[in-house]
C-alpha positions as CSV (number, residue, x, y, z in Angstrom):
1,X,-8.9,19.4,-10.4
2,X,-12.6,19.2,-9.6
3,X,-12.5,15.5,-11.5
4,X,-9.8,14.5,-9.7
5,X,-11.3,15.0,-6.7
6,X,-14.8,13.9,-7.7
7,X,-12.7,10.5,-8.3
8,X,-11.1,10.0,-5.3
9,X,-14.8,11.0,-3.2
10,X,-16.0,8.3,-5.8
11,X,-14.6,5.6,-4.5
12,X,-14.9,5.9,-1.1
13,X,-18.1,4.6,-2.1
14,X,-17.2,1.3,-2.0
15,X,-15.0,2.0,1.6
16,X,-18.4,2.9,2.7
17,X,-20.5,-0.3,1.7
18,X,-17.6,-2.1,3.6
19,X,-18.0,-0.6,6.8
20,X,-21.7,-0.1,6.8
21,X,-22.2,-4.3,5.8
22,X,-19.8,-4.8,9.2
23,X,-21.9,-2.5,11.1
24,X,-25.0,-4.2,9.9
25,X,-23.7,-8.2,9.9
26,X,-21.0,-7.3,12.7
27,X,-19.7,-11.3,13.0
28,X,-21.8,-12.5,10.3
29,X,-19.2,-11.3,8.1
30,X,-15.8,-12.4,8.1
31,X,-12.9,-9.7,6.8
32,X,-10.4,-12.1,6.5
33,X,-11.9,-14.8,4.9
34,X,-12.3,-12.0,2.2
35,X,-8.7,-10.8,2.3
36,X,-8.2,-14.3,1.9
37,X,-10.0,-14.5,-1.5
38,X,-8.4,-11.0,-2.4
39,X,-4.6,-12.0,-1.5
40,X,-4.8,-15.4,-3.0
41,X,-7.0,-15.6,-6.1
42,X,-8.5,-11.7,-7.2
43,X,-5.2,-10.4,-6.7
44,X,-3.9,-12.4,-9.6
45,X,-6.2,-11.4,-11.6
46,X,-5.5,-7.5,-11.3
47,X,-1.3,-8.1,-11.6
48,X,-1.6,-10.4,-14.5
49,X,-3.9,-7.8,-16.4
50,X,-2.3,-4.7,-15.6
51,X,1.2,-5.8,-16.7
52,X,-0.1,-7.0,-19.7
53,X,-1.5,-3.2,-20.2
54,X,1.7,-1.9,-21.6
55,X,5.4,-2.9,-22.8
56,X,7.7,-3.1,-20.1
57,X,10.1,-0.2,-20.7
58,X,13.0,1.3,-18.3
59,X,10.6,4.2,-16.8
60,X,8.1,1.1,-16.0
61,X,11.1,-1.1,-14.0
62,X,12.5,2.1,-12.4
63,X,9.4,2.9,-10.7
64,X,9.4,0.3,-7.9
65,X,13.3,1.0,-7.7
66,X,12.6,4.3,-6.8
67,X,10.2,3.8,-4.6
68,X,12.3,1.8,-2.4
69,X,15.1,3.9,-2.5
70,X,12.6,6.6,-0.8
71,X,11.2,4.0,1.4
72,X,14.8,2.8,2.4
73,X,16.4,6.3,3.4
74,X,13.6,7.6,5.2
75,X,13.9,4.8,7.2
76,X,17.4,6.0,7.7
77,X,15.8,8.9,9.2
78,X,12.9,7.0,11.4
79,X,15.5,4.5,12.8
80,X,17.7,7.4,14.3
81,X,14.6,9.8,15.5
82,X,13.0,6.3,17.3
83,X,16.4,5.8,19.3
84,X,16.3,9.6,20.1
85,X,13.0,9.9,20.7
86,X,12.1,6.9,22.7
87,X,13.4,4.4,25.3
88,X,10.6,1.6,25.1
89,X,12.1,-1.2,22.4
90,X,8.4,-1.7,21.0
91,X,7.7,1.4,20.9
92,X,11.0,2.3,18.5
93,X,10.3,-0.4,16.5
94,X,6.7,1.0,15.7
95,X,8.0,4.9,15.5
96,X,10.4,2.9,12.7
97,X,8.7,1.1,10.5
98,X,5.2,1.6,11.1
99,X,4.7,4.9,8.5
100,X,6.6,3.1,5.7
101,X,4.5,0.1,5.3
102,X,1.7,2.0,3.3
103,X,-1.5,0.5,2.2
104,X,-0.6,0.5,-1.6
105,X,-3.1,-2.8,-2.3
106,X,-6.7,-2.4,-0.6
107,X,-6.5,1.3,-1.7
108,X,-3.2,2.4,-3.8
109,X,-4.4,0.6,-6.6
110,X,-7.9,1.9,-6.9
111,X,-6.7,5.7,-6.3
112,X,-4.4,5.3,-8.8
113,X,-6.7,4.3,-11.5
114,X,-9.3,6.9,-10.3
115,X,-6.7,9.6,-10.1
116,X,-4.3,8.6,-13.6
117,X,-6.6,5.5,-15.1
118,X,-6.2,2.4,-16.3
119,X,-2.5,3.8,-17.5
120,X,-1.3,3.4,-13.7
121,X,-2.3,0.2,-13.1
122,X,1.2,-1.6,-14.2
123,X,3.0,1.0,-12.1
124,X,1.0,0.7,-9.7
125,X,1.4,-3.3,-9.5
126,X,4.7,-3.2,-9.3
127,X,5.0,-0.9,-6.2
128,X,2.4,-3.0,-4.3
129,X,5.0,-5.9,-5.1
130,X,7.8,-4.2,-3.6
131,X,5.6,-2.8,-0.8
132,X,5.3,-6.9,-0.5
133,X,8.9,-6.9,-0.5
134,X,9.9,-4.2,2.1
135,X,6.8,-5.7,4.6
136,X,8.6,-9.3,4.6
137,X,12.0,-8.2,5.1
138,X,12.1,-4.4,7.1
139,X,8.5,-5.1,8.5
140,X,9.3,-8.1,10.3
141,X,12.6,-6.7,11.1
142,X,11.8,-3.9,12.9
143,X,8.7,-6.1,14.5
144,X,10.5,-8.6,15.4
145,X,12.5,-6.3,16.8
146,X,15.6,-7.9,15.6
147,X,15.0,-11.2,15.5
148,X,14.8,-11.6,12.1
149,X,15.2,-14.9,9.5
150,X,16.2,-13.3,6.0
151,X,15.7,-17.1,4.8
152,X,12.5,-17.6,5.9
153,X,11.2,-14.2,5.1
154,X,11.7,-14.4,1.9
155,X,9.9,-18.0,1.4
156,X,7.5,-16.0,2.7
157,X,7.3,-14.0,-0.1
158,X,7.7,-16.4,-2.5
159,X,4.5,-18.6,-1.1
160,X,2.0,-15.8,-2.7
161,X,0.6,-16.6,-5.8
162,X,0.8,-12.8,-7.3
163,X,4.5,-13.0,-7.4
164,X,4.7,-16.0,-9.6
165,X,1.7,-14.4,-12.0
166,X,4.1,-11.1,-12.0
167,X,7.1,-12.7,-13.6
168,X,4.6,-15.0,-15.9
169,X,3.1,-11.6,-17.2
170,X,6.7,-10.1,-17.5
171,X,7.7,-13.1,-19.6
172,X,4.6,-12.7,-21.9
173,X,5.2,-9.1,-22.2
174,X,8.8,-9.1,-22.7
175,X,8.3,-11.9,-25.5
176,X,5.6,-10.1,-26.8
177,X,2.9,-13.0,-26.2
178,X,-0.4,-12.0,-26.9
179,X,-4.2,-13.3,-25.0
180,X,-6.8,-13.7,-27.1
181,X,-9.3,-10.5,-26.4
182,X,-11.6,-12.9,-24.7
183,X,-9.3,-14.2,-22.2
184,X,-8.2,-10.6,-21.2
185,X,-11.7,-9.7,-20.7
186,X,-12.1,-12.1,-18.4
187,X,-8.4,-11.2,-16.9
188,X,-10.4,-7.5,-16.6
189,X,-13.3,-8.7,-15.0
190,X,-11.4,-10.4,-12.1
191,X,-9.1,-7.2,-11.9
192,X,-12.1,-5.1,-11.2
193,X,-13.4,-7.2,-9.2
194,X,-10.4,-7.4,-7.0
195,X,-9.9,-3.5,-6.7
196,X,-13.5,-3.2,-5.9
197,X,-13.0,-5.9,-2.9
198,X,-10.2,-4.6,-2.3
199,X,-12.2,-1.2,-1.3
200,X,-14.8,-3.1,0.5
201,X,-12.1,-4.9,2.9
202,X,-10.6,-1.8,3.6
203,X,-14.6,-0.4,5.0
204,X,-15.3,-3.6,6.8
205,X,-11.5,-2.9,8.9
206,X,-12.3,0.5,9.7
207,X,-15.4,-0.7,11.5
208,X,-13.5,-3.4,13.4
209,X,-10.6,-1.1,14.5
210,X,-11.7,0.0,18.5
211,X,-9.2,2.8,19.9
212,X,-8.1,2.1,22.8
213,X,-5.3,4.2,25.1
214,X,-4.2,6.5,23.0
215,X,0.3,6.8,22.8
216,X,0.0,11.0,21.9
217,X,3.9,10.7,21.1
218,X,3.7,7.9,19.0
219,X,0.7,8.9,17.3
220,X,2.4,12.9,16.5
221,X,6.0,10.9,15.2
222,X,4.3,8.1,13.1
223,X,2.2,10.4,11.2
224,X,4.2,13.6,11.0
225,X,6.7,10.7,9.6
226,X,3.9,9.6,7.0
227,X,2.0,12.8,6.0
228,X,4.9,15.5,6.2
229,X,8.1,13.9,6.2
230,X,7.8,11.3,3.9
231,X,5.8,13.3,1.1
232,X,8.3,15.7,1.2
233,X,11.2,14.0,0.7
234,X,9.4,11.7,-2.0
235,X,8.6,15.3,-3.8
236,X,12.2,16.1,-3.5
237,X,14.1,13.2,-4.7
238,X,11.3,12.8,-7.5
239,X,12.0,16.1,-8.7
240,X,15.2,15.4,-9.7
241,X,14.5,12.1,-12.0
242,X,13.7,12.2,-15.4
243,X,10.2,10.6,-15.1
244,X,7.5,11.6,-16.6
245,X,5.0,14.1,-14.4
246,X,2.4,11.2,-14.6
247,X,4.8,8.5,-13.0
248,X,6.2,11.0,-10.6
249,X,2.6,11.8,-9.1
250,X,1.5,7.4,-9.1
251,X,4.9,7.1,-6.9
252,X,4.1,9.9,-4.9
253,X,0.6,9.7,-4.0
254,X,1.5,5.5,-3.4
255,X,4.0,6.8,-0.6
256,X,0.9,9.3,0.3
257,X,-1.3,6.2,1.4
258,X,-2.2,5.5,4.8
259,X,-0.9,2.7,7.0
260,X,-1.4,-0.8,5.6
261,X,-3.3,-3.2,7.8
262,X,-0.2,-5.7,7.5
263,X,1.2,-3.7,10.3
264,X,-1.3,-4.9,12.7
265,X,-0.5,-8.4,11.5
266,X,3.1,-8.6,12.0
267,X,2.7,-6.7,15.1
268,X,-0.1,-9.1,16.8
269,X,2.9,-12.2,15.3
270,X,5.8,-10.3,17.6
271,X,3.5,-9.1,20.0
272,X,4.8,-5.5,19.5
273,X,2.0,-3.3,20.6
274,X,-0.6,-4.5,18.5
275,X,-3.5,-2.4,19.7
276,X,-1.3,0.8,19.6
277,X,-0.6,0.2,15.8
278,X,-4.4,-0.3,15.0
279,X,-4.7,3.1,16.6
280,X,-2.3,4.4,14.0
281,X,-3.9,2.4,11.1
282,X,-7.2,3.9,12.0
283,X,-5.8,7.4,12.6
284,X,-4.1,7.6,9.4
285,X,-7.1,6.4,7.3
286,X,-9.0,9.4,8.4
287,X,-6.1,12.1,7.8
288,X,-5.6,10.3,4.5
289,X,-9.3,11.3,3.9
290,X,-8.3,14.9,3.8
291,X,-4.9,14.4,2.8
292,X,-5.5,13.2,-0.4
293,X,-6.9,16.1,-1.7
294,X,-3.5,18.2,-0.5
295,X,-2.2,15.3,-2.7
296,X,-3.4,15.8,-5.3
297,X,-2.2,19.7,-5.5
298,X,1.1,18.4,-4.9
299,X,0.8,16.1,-7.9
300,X,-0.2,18.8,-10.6
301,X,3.5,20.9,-9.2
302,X,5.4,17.6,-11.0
């Protein structure tokens, strides 16, 4: 247990360099410009690699299934407690979606391979692509607050490059194709180098996020929703699959992860309460902090 948790303080490491080169450069340095160069290029590195790691077996293509089965009747849950909870339309929109959307790229990936190793990374990849999925169709749904193109979301999806690179590496796996060791070092280099970026963006947002008026009652709901409620139900409904303990604790501690920073982005594009989700973002980082230790308890129980 004490590894484990040397790992995850590890990395924060690289969390740290992020913020403190924003603190330092403030404007000088430009966060999206780098999530650009993540999203776009680094990214395809780090899927292509990793699901070339292993052969693609059932447990593999059940994992993201899984996932958003989890995903999907918690927000069962969230959509019913909103309308109880609260009369504001933003406001139930947020309370919705906002703790399901989790940050399984800048930081799921990295944890995962400190916390399992390089063994996670094709599981891993795969929930970050239906993470993709359940942001471009329930994320802007509940946004949007209804107003809601299934059509266009999903060209949406299909414009990032990581999606095509995912069903190339699934071919090549499937048909058994096999990279020369040279070209998958390479492939390796650019997949570190992505999950270290990845880290560094993550830093470099933390320092940008500014709290302003605090919404208590949103704040309690969203992350009660994302550190109690949906933990728990993820341990329940993962304790009666067959996976193995290894695959059970990568799903879990992916739902574990705090609020992704595409919230803020599809909340600034349907002007639904933008600052008051960048609160949540930046509150949930910081419980995640501590939380992930309590994680990691709850991972050795599987």
């Amino acid at each position: 247990m004490s590894n484990l948790f040397l790992a995850i303080s590890s990395i924060y490491i690289f969390i740290l360099i992020g913020y403190s080169a924003k603190y330092f450069f403030k404007e000088k340095i430009d966060e999206h410009s780098f999530n650009l160069l993540s999203v776009y290029f680094l990214q395809v590195f780090l899927t292509f690699w990793g699901l070339l790691k292993r052969p693609i077996d059932s447990e593999l293509l059940m994992t993201p299934i899984i996932y958003l089965l989890i995903v999907s009747i918690v927000l069962i849950l969230t959509f019913f407690l909103a309308h109880s909870l609260f009369t504001d339309a933003k406001e139930r929109s947020i309370a919705s979606i906002a703790a399901l959307i989790g940050n399984t790229g800048n930081l799921g990936v990295p944890l995962g391979i400190a916390i399992f190793g390089e063994e996670s990374i094709p599981f891993t990849t795969l929930i970050n692509l239906m993470n993709i999925f359940i942001v471009y169709t329930f994320g802007i749904y509940f946004y949007s607050r209804g107003h809601f193109e299934i059509k266009e979301s999903l060209k949406n999806i299909f414009k990032l490059p990581v999606l095509w690179f995912a069903m190339l590496a699934i071919y090549f796996n499937l048909a058994e194709i096999s990279l020369p060791t040279e070209i998958m070092r390479v492939l390796e280099m650019g997949a570190y180098a992505s999950i270290v970026l990845q880290l560094i963006i993550l830093g470099m947002y933390l320092h940008s996020v500014k709290l302003h008026n605090l919404n208590l009652r949103l704040t309690l709901h969203v992350q009660i929703i994302k550190f109690l409620v949906l933990p728990a139900f993820a341990f329940f409904i993962l304790e009666l699959t067959s996976l193995t303990p290894m695959v059970k604790g990568i799903i879990f501690i992916e739902l574990f992860m705090p609020l992704a920073v595409t919230n803020v982005n599809l909340s600034s594009l349907y002007g639904c309460r933008p600052q008051e989700v960048t609160a949540q973002i930046f509150i949930s980082s910081l419980l995640f902090l501590g939380g992930s230790f309590f994680a990691l308890y709850i991972i050795k129980l599987f």
